[in-house]
N, C-alpha and C positions, 0 to 999 in steps of 0.2 A: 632541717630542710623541708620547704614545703610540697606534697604532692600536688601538680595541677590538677585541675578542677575536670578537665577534659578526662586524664589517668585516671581517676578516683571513678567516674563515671562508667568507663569502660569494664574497671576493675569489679565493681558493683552488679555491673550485669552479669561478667564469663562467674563469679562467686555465685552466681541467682541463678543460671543455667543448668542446672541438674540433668538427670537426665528424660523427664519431663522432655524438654526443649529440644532432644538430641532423637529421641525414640521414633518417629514417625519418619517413615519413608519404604522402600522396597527387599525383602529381605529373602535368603536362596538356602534352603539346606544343602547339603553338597553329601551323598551319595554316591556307592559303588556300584548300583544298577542302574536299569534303565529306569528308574523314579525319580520325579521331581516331586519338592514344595516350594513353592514361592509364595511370602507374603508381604501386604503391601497396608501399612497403618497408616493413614491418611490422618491429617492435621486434625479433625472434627470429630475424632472417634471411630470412626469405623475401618473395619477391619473387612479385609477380604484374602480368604488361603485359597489358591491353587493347587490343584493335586494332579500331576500328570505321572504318564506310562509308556511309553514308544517302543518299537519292535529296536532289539538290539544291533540289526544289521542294520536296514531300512534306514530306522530311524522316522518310520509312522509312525503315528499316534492311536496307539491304542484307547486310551482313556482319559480324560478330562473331568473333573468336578468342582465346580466351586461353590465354597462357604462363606456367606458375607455375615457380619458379624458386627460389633464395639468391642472397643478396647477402654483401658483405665488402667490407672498407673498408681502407687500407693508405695511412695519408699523407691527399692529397687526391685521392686514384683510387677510385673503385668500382667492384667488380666483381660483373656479377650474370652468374649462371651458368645458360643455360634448357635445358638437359639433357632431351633428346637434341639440340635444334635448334641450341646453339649456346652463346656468351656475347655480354655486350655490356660495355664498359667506360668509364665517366664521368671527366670529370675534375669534382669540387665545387667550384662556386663560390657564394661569399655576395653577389656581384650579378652575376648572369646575365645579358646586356647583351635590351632588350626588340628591339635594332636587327633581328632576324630575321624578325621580324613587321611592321618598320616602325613602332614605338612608340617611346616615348624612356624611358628608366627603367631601372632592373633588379632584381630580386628574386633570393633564394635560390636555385637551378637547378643542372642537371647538365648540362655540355659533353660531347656525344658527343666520344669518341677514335677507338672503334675498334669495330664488332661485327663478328662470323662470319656472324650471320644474315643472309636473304637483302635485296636493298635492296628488296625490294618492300616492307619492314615499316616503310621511312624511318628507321630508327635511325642510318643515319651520319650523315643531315641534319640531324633536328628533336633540336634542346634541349628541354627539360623544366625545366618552374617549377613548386615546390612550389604545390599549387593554392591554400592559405593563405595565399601571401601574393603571386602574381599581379594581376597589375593590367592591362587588357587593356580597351582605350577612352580615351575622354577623361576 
């Protein structure tokens, strides 16, 4: 039986789509305080983390900071580089276990390994789930 030409092509690329292809877009630690991270790997390499703090009631905004950076990808390791403050470095995974949060599930996400920056920022702790395809509730 012969595979169409059109199949063979399609097959060719989802085989050649690693996760290279899939890595770049918007991504949300999920926290039990009032702490956010959000970060966002844009197609060209660069990197930008958000670091937010809000009053627990209110819900002002205590604190803001952002880090812009590059990213690079080698296997299933990322690395983003925040120059002068530091690097951080992911391992990708295509199901990110939701257990961190006390959820059950898992989505697209990046396992911390390893960063230089300080831990006040939580990047050795908190994983990151592409905010697309997070799922976070019942």
């Amino acid at each position: 039986m012969a595979i169409p030409m059109s199949l063979l092509a399609i097959f060719l690329v989802l085989l050649g789509s690693g996760p290279e292809g899939q890595v770049h877009g918007r991504y949300e630690a999920v926290t039990e305080s009032e702490y956010g991270i959000e970060v966002t790997l844009a197609e060209g390499g660069k990197a930008e983390f958000v670091f937010r703090s809000w009053q627990p009631v209110t819900g002002a905004s205590d604190y803001e900071e952002r880090l812009v950076g590059a990213w690079s990808l080698e296997g299933e390791v990322l690395d983003v580089s925040l120059k002068p403050y530091g690097s951080v470095r992911y391992e990708v995974s295509p199901c990110l276990s939701y257990e961190e949060f006390g959820g059950s599930g898992c989505s697209f996400g990046l396992r911390p390994l390893s960063s230089s920056l300080s831990e006040d920022y939580g990047l050795q702790r908190f994983g990151l789930w592409r905010a697309d395809t997070l799922k976070v509730g019942p």
